[in-house]
PyMOL CGO cylinders between C-alpha atoms (Angstrom):
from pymol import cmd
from pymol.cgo import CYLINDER

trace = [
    CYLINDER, 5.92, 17.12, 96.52, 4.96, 13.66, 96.11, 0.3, 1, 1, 1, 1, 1, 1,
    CYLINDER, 4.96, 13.66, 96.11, 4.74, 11.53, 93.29, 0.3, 1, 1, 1, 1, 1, 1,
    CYLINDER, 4.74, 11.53, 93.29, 5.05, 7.62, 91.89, 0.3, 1, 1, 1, 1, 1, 1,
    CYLINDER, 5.05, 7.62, 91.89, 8.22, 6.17, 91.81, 0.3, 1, 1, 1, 1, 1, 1,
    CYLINDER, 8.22, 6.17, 91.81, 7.33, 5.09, 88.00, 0.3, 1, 1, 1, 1, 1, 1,
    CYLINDER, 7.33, 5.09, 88.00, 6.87, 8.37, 86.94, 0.3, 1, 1, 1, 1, 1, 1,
    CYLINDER, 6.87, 8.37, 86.94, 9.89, 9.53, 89.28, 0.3, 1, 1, 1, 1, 1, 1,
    CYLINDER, 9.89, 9.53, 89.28, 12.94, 11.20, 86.86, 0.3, 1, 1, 1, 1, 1, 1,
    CYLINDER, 12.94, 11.20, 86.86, 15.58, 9.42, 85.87, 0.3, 1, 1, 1, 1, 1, 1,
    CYLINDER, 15.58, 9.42, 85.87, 18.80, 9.66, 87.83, 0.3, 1, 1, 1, 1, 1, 1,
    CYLINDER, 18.80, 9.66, 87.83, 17.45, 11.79, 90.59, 0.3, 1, 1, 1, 1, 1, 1,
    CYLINDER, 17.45, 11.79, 90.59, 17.47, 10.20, 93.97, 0.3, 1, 1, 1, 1, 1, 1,
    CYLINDER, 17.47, 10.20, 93.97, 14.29, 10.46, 95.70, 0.3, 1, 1, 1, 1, 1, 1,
    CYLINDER, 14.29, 10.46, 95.70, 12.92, 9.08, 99.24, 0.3, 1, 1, 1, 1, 1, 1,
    CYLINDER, 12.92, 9.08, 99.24, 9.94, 6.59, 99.86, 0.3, 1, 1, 1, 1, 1, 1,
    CYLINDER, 9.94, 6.59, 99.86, 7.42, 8.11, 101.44, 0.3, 1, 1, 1, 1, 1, 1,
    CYLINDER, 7.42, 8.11, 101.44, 5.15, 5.60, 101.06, 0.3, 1, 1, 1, 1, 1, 1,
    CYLINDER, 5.15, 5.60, 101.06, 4.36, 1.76, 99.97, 0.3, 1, 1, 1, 1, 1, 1,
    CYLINDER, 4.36, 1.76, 99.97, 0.97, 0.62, 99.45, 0.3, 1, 1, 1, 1, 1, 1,
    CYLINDER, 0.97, 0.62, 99.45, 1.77, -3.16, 100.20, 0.3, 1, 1, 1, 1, 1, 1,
    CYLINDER, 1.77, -3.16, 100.20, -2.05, -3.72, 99.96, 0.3, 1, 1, 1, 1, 1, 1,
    CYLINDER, -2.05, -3.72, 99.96, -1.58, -3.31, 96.03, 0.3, 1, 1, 1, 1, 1, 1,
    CYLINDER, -1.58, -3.31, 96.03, 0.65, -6.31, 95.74, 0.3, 1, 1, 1, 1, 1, 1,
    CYLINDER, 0.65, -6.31, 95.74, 0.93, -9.94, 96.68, 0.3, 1, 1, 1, 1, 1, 1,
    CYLINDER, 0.93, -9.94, 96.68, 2.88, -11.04, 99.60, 0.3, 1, 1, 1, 1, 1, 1,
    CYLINDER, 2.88, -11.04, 99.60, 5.42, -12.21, 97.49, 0.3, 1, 1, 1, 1, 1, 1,
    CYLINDER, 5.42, -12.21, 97.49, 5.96, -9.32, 95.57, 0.3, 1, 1, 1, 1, 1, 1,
    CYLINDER, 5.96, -9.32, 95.57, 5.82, -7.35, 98.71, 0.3, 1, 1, 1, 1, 1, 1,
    CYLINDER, 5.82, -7.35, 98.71, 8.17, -9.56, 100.37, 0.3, 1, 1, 1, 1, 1, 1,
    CYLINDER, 8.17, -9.56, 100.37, 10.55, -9.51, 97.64, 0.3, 1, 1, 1, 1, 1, 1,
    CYLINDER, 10.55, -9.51, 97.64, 10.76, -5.49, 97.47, 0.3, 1, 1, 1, 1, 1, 1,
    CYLINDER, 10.76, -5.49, 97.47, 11.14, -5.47, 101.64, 0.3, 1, 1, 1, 1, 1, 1,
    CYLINDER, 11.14, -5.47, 101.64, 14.14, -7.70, 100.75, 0.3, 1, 1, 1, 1, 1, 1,
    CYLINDER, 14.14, -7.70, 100.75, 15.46, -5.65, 98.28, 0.3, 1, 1, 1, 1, 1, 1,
    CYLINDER, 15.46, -5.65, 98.28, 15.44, -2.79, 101.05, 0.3, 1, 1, 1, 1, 1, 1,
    CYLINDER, 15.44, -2.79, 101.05, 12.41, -0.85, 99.44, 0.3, 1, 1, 1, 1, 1, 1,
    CYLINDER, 12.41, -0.85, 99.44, 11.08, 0.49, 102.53, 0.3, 1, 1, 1, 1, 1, 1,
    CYLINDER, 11.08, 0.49, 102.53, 9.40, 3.93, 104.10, 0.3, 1, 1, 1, 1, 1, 1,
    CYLINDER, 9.40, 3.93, 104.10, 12.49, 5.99, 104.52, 0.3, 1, 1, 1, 1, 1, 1,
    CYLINDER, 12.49, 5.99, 104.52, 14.84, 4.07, 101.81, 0.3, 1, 1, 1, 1, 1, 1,
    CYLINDER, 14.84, 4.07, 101.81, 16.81, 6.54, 99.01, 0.3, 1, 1, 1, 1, 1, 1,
    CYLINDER, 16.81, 6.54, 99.01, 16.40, 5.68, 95.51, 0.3, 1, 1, 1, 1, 1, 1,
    CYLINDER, 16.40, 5.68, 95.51, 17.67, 6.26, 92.46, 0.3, 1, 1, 1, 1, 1, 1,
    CYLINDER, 17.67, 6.26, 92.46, 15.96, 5.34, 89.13, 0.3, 1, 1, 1, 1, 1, 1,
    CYLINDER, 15.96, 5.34, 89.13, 18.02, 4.20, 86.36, 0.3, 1, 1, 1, 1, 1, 1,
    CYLINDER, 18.02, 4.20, 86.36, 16.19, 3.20, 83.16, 0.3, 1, 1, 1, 1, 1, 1,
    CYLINDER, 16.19, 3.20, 83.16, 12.99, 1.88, 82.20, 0.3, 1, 1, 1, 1, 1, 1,
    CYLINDER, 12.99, 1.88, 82.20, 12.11, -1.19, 80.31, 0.3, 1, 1, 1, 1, 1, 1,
    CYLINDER, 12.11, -1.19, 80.31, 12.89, -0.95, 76.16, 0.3, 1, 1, 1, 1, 1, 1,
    CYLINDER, 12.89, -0.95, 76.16, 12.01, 1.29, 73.41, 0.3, 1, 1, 1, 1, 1, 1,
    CYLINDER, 12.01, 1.29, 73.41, 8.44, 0.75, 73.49, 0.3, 1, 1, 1, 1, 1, 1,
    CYLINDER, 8.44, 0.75, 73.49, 7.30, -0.48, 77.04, 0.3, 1, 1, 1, 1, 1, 1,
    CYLINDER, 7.30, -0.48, 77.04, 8.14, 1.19, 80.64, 0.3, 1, 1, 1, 1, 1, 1,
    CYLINDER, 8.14, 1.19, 80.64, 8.78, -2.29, 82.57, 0.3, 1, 1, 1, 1, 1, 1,
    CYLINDER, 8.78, -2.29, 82.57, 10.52, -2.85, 83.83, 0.3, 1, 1, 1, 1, 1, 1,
    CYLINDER, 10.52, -2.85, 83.83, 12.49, 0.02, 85.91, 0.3, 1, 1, 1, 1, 1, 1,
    CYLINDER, 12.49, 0.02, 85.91, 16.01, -0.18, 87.21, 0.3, 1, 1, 1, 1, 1, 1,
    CYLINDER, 16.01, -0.18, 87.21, 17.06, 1.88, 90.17, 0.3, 1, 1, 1, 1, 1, 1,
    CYLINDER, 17.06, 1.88, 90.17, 19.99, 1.98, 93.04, 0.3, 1, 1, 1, 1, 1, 1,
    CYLINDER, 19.99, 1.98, 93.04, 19.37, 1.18, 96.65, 0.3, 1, 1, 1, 1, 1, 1,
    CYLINDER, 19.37, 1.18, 96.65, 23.17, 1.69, 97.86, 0.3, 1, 1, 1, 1, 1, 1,
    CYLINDER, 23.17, 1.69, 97.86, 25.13, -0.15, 96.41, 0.3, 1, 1, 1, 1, 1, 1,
    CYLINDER, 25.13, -0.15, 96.41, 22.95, -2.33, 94.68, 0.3, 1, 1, 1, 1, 1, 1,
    CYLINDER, 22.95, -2.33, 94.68, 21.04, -2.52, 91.69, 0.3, 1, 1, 1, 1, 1, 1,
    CYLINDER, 21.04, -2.52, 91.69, 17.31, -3.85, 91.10, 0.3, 1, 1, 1, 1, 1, 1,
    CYLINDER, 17.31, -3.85, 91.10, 14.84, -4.54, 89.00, 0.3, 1, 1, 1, 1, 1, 1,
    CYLINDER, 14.84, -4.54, 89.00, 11.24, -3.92, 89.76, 0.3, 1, 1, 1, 1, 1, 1,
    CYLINDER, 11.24, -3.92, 89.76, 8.14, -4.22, 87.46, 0.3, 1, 1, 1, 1, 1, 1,
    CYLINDER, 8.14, -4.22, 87.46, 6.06, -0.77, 86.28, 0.3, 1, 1, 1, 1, 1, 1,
    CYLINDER, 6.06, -0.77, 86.28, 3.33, -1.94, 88.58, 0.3, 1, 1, 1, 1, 1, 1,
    CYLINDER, 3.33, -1.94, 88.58, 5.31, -2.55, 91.69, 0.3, 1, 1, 1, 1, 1, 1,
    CYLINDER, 5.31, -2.55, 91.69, 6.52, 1.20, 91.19, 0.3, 1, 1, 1, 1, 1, 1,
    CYLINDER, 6.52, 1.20, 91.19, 3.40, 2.64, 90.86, 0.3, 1, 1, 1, 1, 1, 1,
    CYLINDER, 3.40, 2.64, 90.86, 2.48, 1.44, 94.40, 0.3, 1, 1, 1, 1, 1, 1,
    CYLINDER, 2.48, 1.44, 94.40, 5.70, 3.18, 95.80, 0.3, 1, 1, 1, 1, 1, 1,
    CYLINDER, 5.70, 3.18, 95.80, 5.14, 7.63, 96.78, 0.3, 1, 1, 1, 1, 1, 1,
    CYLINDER, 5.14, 7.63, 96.78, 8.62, 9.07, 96.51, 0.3, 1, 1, 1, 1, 1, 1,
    CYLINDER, 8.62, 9.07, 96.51, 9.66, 12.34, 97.35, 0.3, 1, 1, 1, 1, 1, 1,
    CYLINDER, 9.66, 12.34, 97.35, 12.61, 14.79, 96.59, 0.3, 1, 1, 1, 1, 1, 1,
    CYLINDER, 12.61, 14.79, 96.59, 15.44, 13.26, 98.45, 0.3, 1, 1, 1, 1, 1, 1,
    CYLINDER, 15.44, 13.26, 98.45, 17.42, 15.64, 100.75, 0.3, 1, 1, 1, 1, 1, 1,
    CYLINDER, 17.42, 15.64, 100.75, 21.33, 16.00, 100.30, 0.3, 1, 1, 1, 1, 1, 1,
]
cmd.load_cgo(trace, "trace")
């Protein structure tokens, strides 16, 4: 089953299946390749934004911890991540 990383549950790891780097700048794009966001990459969503707004979200990749922006999340298909 695939679905948005936004919309992904909270501390469930899930795989990218799929980036649509057209939906981005370069920048941005560039930034989440360095983060290790790629086709392939577990995740693990954290927590979103505050009380009354979604952005941004938190999740794990590894070791490390990131920060990416509602939008940027909603260009990333995830699915169930196998254990």
């Amino acid at each position: 089953m695939i679905a948005k990383l936004d919309s992904s549950p909270l501390g469930i790891a899930v795989r990218i299946a799929r980036i649509d780097w057209t939906s981005m700048s370069h920048d941005e794009g560039r930034r989440l390749r360095e983060f290790g966001l790629l086709e392939g990459s577990e995740v693990t969503p954290l927590h979103r934004g505050s009380l009354f707004s979604r952005d941004p979200l938190a999740l794990t990749i590894g070791r490390m911890k990131v920060i990416i922006r509602s939008k940027q999340a909603a260009a990333i298909e995830v699915e169930p991540a196998t254990t």
